[in-house]
Steps between C-alpha positions, in 0.01 A plus 500: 500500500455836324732662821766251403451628114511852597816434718669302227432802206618747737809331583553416135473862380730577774792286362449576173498912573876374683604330228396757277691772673781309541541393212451790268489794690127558371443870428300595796595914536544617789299705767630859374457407138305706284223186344401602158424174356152438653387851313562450173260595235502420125398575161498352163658684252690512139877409412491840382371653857683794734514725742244705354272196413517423896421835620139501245429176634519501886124455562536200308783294724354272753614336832670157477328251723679260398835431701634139355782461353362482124251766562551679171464147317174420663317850387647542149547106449862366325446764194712833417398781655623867617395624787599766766515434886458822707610558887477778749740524807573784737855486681470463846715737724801308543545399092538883462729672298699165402462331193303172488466186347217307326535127568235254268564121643363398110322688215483323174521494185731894409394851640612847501469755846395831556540680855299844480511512124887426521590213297745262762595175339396186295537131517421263213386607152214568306422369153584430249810398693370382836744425760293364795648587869447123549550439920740847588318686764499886416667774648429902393670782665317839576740771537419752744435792242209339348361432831177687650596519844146653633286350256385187310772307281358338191674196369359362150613176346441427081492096526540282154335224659436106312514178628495441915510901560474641862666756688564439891245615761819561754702782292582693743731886540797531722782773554789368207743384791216241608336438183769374293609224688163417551500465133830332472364213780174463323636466159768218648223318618320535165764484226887512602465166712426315183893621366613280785245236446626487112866472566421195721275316224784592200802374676311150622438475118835507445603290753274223387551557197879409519406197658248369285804538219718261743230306615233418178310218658355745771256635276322684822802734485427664143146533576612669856733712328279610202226546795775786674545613129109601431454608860784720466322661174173509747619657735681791286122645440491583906799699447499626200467888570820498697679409185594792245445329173092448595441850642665668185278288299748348291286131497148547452290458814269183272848354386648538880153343638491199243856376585490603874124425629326262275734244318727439750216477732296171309866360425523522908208300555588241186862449630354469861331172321822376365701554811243309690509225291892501491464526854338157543649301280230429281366540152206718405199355262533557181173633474565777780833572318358574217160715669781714674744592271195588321351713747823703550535556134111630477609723774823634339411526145243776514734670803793510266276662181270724685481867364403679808455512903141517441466124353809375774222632765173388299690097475618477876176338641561208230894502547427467851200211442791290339745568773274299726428236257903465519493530845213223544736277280790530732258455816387147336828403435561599897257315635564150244856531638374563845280142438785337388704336753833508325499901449320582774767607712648750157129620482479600874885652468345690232143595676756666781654673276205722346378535868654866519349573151163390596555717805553804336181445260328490848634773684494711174090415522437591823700793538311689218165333624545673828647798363411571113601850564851404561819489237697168616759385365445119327534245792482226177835596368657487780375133612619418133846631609401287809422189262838549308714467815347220644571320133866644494501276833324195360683487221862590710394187688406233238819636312762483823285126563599410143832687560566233816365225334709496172828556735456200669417323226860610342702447778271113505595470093880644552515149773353305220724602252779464678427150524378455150825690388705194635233233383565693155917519520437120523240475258745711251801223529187261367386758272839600304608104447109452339507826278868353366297197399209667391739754264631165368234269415314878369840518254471153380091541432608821304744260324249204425250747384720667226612130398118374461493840341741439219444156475159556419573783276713208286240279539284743260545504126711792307224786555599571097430242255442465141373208334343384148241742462499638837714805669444463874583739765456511890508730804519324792565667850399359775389693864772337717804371432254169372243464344157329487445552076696287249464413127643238260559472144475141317613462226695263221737555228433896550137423454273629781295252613373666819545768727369542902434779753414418849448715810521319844282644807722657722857641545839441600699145536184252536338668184849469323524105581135440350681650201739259462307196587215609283748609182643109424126400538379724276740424246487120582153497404463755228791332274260165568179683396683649186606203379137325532335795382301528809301827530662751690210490781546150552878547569419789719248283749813223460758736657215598752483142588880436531544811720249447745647167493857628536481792771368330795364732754627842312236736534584703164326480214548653120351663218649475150486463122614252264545556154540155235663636150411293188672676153348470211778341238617760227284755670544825722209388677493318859207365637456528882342349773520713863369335825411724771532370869320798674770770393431840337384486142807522226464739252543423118582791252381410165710746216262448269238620703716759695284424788584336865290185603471353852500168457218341717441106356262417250483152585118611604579344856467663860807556668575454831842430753857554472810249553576309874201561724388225616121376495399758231352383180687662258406600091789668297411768183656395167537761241547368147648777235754604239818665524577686186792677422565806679256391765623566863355230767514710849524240881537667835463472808251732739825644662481732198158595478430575834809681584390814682639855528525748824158577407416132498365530158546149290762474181205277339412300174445817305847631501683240451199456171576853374876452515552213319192620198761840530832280444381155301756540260797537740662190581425302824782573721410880397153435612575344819698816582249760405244341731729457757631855514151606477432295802753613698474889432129467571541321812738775610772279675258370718611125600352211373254313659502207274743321292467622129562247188401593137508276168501699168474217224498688150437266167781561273587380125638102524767593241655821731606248760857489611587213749647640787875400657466247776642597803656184639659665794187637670584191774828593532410879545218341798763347691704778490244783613401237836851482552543880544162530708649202761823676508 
């Protein structure tokens, strides 16, 4: 068993050394190479440190044992420090008299180079503008001037090092001719094959991108695309020193790492989540909605604010705690979907396609477990490029599938609608001879409505009357062409014996004919009442009888008021009686008083029902009172009142109570305007929602009164108007 082991290891390492040097041309040098990077020796220092610092100090460098690739980091930890790195080399024989070249596979974070005192080159920058040399490898030419060819060459390094510092254990020193495109292939393999990587991930997002806009319902294209978009931004850290704008330092190296490294990083992983979920078709719980979107703003709120490198590096271990925890939420949701037997077969689709991901994290693992020394490129990126394609596929497919689909469903519809086309050119024939008759019996409705319009509007008393005593005026406009309110005078001999204002539930035609039924009852009974002296309560519950009676199965009811007139002979008084059938209160102003009453009964009885609904017990309010002269008696129905404007605020009692106190000694018809106007300019030309009737009954002097001319042609003028309509 522990032969097979060893034979399995060995044969493992050997694969993964192949792929390794196939893949990335690792930086192995070559046999004639000059090593340097296994000598190294180093000492902490100053910012402010030279030359001259260097040469008092050399008993105090020591060796660096340490060959991984974040050496530096594990002595001096994440922290700023300066420190120099010092390396003797003598040039073999045939490296003489030729210039040569200095190749570092990695040395992070900025440093500075010195060949035999002679300063040679930099790469990155030091604070308080820190460029870091991010993933470039490092290339520094010795000319041959500067060269001891007998002797011992010193090389001496000033390192700004924070955060995961190390310089590579396989630097190495070849002539120029060989050296540089040593450099040239190991900087490829470390930086300038992310350029190719980006261009890939930027155009896919624009790809999906324009067809998400065609195609909204596919919801796993945005999140694809917007996935390209942040990797894109990812990936731009990689390559970043190839790019002129970050080497000459024109974006801050914390800005450049904020919006390149971190952010787009934990909005990777979140939009990973959303994809997925796209993917399968399902919907996330509310609850794990909610825990990510606050995980990824914990993570990008103190990214986006942070002041300095040193707190981006002191946060990462947290940052990267709630990466998992996003990462654990998108595994659950992987393996419910993988349990449930209608998504299984997205979930496994989607499994496959992180397989070349998940094979990078591996092979990134073990290549630096069996070789720590090494400087690899990151196998993970490029199984996330491996993850991309294999969705560009999966999502090619379902889309071409959908494609196919929705083509044979057209060319299946354009059958059916052929057929239904000549069902239709039938149907129209049918269709055209129906909408004639329809247009017709619509024209002759239109016509039978404005009749019952205007014979109703005959059927109503002048709205301006003046009797003994009494100057009455009324507003009366109803919602629809008809109306459910109507009112009545009665009266003898220019005396006023009564007056009425009713308001029938409902609108339109069948509240118009409950009008006209109810009118002749009303005044059938009342004139009996009157002349037997009957209280006006009584005659109220009388009508209620006789309409119940009368209307059959007619669902609408009505409220209304009732007013019985008795004059007192040789007197400017009037005394009144008011029955209330469930309607809003009427409002008395007294001049003597010059204050507004609502009249509520003082008959000391409860009151209870209104007129025409069957098997409800019914008690009317009677108000008993004295009209004096110059006192105004107000009726109207709640069409007024509750008349609303576009902010849905109510005209109201009050108003219409302040208006007539402001204008008592205008005549009725003038008062009926004011409130009106004042109703319509509040309402705003909003439409009514109600009919609107309202009874201004002012007490005048008995001795003022002027009969009016009778208008014996108001029949002849009826005829004449329905004439016109039919015509």
């Amino acid at each position: 068993m522990k032969k097979r082991s060893g034979t399995f290891k060995n044969t493992s390492i050997f694969f993964l050394s192949l792929l390794m040097i196939l893949l990335c041309s690792c930086s192995r040098s070559k046999p004639e190479s000059i090593i340097i990077g296994n000598d190294f020796y180093y000492w902490e220092s100053t910012a402010e440190s030279n030359i001259g610092d260097v040469m008092k100090n050399l008993q105090n460098f020591k060796k660096l044992e340490d060959k991984t690739e974040h050496n530096l980091m594990k002595i001096f930890g994440k922290d700023r420090h300066y420190i120099w790195l010092k390396a003797d080399f003598k040039i073999p024989p045939q490296f003489k008299n030729q210039p040569l070249g200095l190749v570092i596979p990695h040395l992070r974070f900025a440093e500075q180079l010195w060949c035999n005192n002679t300063f040679i080159s930099q790469y990155g920058s030091f604070p308080p503008h820190e460029q870091s040399t991010l993933f470039k490898a490092h290339f520094f030419s010795f000319p041959v001037d500067i060269l001891n060819q007998e002797g011992t060459n010193t090389v001496l390094i000033k390192v700004f090092i924070q955060g995961d510092s190390g310089i590579s254990s396989h630097a190495f020193i070849l002539p120029t001719r060989f050296a540089y495109p040593a450099f040239e292939r190991i900087n490829f393999n470390h930086a300038k094959i992310y350029m190719l990587l980006f261009g890939i991930m930027f155009f896919t997002f624009i790809l999906y991108l324009a067809l998400y806009s065609n195609l909204k319902a596919f919801k796993e294209f945005r999140e694809f695309a917007l996935l390209n978009l942040f990797t894109s931004f990812f990936l731009f850290y990689f390559f970043a020193t190839e790019i002129p704008f970050y080497t000459t330092g024109l974006i801050p190296h914390l800005q450049f790492a904020k919006f390149t490294l971190c952010i787009p990083g934990y909005v990777i992983i979140y939009l990973s989540t959303l994809f997925a979920v796209d993917y399968y078709g399902t919907k996330t719980p509310k609850l794990l909605e909610i825990l990510r979107i606050s995980i990824l703003t914990v993570q990008v709120l103190p990214t986006l604010f942070a002041v300095s490198y040193d707190f981006l590096i002191k946060v990462s271990p947290f940052m990267m705690s709630l990466a998992a925890l996003q990462v654990a939420g998108g595994i659950y949701e992987l393996f419910v979907n993988l349990y449930n037997p209608k998504t299984r077969a997205k979930a496994l689709q989607f499994l496959i396609g992180f397989l070349p991901f998940l094979s990078g994290i591996f092979v990134d693992i073990s290549v630096r477990v069996m070789d720590s020394t090494g400087s690899y490129p990151y196998f993970t990126i490029f199984g996330w490029q491996g993850t991309i394609v294999i969705f560009i596929v999966m999502l090619s497919v379902r889309f071409s599938n959908l494609y196919r689909s929705n083509e044979n469903l057209t060319n299946h519809l354009q059958e059916e609608v052929d057929v239904r086309t000549h069902d239709l050119q039938n149907a129209n024939t049918t269709l055209s001879v129906l909408n004639e008759r329809l247009e017709k019996d619509k024209k002759h409705s239109e016509i039978d409505l404005e009749m019952a319009a205007l014979v109703q509007k005959n059927f109503f008393p002048n709205p301006d009357k003046h009797f003994k005593g009494w100057e009455i005026s009324v507003c009366y406009s109803p919602q629809s062409k008809v109306s459910g309110d109507f009112y009545d005078y009665y009266s003898y001999n220019d005396i006023l014996n009564g007056l009425s204002l009713f308001d029938v539930s409902g609108h339109g035609l069948s509240a118009s004919l409950v009008t006209m039924l109810s009118k002749n009852i009303i005044s059938r009974v009342f004139q009996t009442g009157f002349r037997r002296k009957e209280p006006v309560n009584k005659i109220l519950t009388k009508i209620n009888n006789m309409i119940l009676s009368e209307k059959g199965d007619i669902e609408n009811y009505m409220t209304g008021i009732l007013c019985r007139f008795d004059e007192a002979a040789g007197s400017n008084k009037c005394k009144v009686e008011l029955g209330n059938a469930g309607h809003p209160y009427p409002l008395k102003y007294s001049a003597e008083d010059n204050e507004i009453y609502e009249l509520k009964g003082n008959d000391g009885k409860k009151h209870y029902g209104a007129i025409g609904m069957k098997g409800i017990t019914v008690s009317f309010a009677q108000s008993d009172f004295v009209m004096n002269k110059n006192d105004i008696l107000v009726l109207y129905t709640d069409g007024i009142t509750e008349a609303a404007n576009i902010k849905y605020e109510q005209f109201g009692i009050d108003r219409i109570k302040h208006l007539i106190k402001q204008n008592h000694e205008k005549s009725s018809g003038e008062i009926v305007k004011i409130i009106m106007n004042a109703l319509f300019d509040f309402t705003q030309q909003k439409p009514l929602e109600d009919d609107i009737t309202i009874i201004i009954a002012k007490r005048t002097d008995l001795n003022d009164f002027v009969a009016e001319a009778e208008h014996e042609d108001d029949e002849d003028e009826l005829i004449e108007e329905l004439s016109e309509i039919q015509e």
